[in-house]
TIMARTOR-229122 format. One record per residue: residue in three letters; x, y, z of N, C-alpha, C in turn. Coordinates in steps of 0.2 Angstrom, whole numbers, padded with zeros to 4 digits, always signed. Example, Ala and Ser with C-alpha at 12.3 -4.5 7.8 and 13.67 -1.06 7.14 Angstrom:
ala+0066-0028+0039+0062-0022+0039+0066-0016+0039/ser+0064-0011+0035+0068-0005+0036+0064+0000+0039/
//
This chain:
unk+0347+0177+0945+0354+0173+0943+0354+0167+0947/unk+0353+0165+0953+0352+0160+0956+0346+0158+0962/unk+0343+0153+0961+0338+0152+0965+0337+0152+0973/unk+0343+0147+0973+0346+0147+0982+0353+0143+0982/unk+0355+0148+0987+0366+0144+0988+0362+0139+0995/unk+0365+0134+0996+0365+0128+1000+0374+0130+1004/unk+0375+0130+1011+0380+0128+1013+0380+0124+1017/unk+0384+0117+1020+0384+0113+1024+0386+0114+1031/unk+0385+0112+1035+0386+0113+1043+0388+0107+1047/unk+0389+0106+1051+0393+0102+1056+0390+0100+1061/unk+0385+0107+1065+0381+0109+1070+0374+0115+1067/unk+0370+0111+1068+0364+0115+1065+0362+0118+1067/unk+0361+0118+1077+0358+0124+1080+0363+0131+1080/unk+0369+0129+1080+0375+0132+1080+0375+0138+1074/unk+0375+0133+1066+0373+0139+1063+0367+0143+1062/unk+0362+0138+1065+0355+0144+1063+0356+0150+1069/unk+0360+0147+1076+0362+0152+1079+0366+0158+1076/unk+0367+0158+1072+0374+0160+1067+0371+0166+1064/unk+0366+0162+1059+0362+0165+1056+0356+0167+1056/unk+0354+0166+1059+0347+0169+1062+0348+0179+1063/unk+0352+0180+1067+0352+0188+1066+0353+0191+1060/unk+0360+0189+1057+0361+0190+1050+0358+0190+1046/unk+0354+0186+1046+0348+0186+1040+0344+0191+1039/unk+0340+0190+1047+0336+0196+1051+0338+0204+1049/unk+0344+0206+1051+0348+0212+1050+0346+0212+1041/unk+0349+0209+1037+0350+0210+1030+0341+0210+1026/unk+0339+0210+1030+0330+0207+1028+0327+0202+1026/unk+0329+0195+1027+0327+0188+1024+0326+0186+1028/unk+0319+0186+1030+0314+0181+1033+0316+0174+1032/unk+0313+0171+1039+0316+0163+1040+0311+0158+1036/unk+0312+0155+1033+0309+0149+1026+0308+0142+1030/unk+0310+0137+1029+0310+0132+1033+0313+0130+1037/unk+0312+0125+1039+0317+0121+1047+0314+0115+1047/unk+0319+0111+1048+0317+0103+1050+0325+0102+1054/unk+0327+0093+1056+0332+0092+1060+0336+0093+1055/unk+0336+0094+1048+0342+0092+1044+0345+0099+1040/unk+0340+0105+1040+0343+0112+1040+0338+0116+1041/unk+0340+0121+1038+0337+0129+1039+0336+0134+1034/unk+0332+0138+1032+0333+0143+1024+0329+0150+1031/unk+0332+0154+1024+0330+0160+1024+0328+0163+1017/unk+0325+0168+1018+0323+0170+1012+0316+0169+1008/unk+0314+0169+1001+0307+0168+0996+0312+0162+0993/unk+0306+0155+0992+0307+0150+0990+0302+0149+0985/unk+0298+0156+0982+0291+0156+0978+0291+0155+0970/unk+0296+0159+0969+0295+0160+0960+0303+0159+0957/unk+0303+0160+0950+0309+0161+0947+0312+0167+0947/unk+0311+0170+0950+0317+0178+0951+0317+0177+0960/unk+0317+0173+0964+0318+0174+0970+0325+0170+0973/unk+0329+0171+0979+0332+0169+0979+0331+0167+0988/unk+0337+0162+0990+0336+0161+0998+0342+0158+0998/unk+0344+0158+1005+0350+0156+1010+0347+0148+1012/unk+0351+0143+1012+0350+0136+1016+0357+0134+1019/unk+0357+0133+1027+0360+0128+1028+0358+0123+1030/unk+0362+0116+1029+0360+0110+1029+0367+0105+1032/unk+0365+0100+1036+0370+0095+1034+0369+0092+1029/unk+0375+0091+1025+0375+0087+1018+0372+0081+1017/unk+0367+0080+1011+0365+0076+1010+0368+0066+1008/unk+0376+0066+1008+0377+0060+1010+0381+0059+1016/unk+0378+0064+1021+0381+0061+1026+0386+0062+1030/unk+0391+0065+1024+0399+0064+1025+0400+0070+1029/unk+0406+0072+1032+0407+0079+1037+0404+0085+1032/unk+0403+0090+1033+0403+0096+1029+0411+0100+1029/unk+0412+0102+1022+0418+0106+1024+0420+0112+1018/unk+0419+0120+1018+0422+0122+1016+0427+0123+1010/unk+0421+0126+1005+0423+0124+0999+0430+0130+0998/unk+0435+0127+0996+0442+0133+0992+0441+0135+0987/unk+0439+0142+0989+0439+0148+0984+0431+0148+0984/unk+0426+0147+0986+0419+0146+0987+0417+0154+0990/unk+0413+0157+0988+0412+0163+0994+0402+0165+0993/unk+0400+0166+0997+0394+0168+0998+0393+0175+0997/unk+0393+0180+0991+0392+0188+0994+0385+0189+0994/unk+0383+0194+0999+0375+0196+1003+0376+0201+1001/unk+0370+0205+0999+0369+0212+0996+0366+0215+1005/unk+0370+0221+1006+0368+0226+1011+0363+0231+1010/unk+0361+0233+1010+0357+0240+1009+0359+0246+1012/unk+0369+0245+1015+0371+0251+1016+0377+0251+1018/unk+0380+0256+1020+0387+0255+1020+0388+0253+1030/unk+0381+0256+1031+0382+0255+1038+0381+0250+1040/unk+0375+0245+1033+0374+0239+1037+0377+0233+1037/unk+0382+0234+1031+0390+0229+1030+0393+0230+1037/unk+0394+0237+1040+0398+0236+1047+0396+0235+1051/unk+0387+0234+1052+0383+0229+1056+0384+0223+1056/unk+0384+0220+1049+0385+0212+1048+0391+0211+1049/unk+0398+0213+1048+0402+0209+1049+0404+0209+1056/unk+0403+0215+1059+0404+0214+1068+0395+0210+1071/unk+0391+0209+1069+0386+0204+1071+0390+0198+1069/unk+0391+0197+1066+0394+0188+1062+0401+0189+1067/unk+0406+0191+1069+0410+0190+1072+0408+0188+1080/unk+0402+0194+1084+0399+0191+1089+0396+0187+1089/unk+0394+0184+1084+0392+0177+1086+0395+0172+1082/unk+0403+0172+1084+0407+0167+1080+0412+0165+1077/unk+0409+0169+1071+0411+0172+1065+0420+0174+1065/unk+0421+0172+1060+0431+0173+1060+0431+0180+1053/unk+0434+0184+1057+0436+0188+1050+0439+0187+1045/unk+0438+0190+1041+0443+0188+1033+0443+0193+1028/unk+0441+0202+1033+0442+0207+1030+0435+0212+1032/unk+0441+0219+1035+0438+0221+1039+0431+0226+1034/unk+0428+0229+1035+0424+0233+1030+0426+0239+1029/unk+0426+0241+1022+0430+0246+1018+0429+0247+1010/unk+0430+0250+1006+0429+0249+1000+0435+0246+0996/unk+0435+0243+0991+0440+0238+0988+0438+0240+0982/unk+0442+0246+0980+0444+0248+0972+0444+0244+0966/unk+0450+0237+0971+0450+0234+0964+0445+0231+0960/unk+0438+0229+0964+0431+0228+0959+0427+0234+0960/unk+0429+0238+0958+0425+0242+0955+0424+0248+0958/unk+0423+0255+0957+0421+0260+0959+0414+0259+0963/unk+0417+0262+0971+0408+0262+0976+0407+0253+0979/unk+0415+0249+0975+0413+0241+0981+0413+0243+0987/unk+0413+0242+0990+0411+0242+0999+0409+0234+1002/unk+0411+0230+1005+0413+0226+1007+0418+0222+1015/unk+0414+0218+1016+0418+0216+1021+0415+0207+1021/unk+0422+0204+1025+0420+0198+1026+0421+0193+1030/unk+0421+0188+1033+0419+0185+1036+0417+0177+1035/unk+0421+0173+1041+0420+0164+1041+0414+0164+1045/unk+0409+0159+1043+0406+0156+1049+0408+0152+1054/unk+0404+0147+1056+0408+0145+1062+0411+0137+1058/unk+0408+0136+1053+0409+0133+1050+0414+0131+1043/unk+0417+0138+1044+0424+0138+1039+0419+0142+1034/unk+0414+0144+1030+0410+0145+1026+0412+0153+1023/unk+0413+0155+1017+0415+0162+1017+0409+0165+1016/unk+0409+0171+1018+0404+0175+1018+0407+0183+1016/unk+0404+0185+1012+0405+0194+1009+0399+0197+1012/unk+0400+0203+1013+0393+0207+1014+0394+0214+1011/unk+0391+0214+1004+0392+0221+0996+0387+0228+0998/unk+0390+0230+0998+0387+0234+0997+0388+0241+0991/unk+0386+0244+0984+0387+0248+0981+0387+0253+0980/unk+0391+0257+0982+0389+0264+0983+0390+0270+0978/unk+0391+0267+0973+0392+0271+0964+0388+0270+0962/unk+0382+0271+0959+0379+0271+0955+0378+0270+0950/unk+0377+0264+0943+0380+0266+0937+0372+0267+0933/
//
């Protein structure tokens, strides 16, 4: 579906402090790093996908797109309520506790969360089968 989501940051140690466990927890190995960002994830083929933060490429503040959301696939229901209380310990502002949410669908499971950055983040999990 897509190759890789870019987010902007403000503070770069900041977010890869951010992100570094979360990543680690969800399984997506660290990609690159220079002064200007950070990835995670397979940057190899056409069916891969990866996380990057960066400061913005002209320069200007970064800032939190409205109505913008990041969702990250879990591999459980336990590890959605890993990630959203790891992403709060290190920062992170909530924006919904983890639980299942009917309204998309039978077995959503989800929870979510700001970075330090105003960034939204979802973490899915699906527990129905279809």
């Amino acid at each position: 579906m897509f190759s890789y989501i870019m987010l902007g940051t403000n503070d770069l140690p900041r977010a890869i402090t951010f992100y570094d466990p979360l990543m680690e927890l969800l399984g997506h190995p660290p990609a690159g790093r220079n002064e200007e960002g950070a990835s995670w994830g397979i940057f190899s083929a056409n069916t891969t996908t990866g996380l990057c933060v960066g400061r913005p490429f002209d320069k200007q503040p970064a800032s939190a797109g409205n109505g913008t959301m990041v969702a990250l696939n879990a591999a459980s229901v336990k590890q959605v309520q890993q990630a959203h209380t790891l992403a709060l310990s290190l920062g992170g502002t909530n924006e919904g506790v983890a639980g299942y949410r009917p309204q998309y669908g039978d077995g959503f499971y989800c929870a979510y969360v700001r970075d330090p950055d105003g960034n939204k983040l979802a973490f899915i999990y699906y527990t129905a089968q279809s």
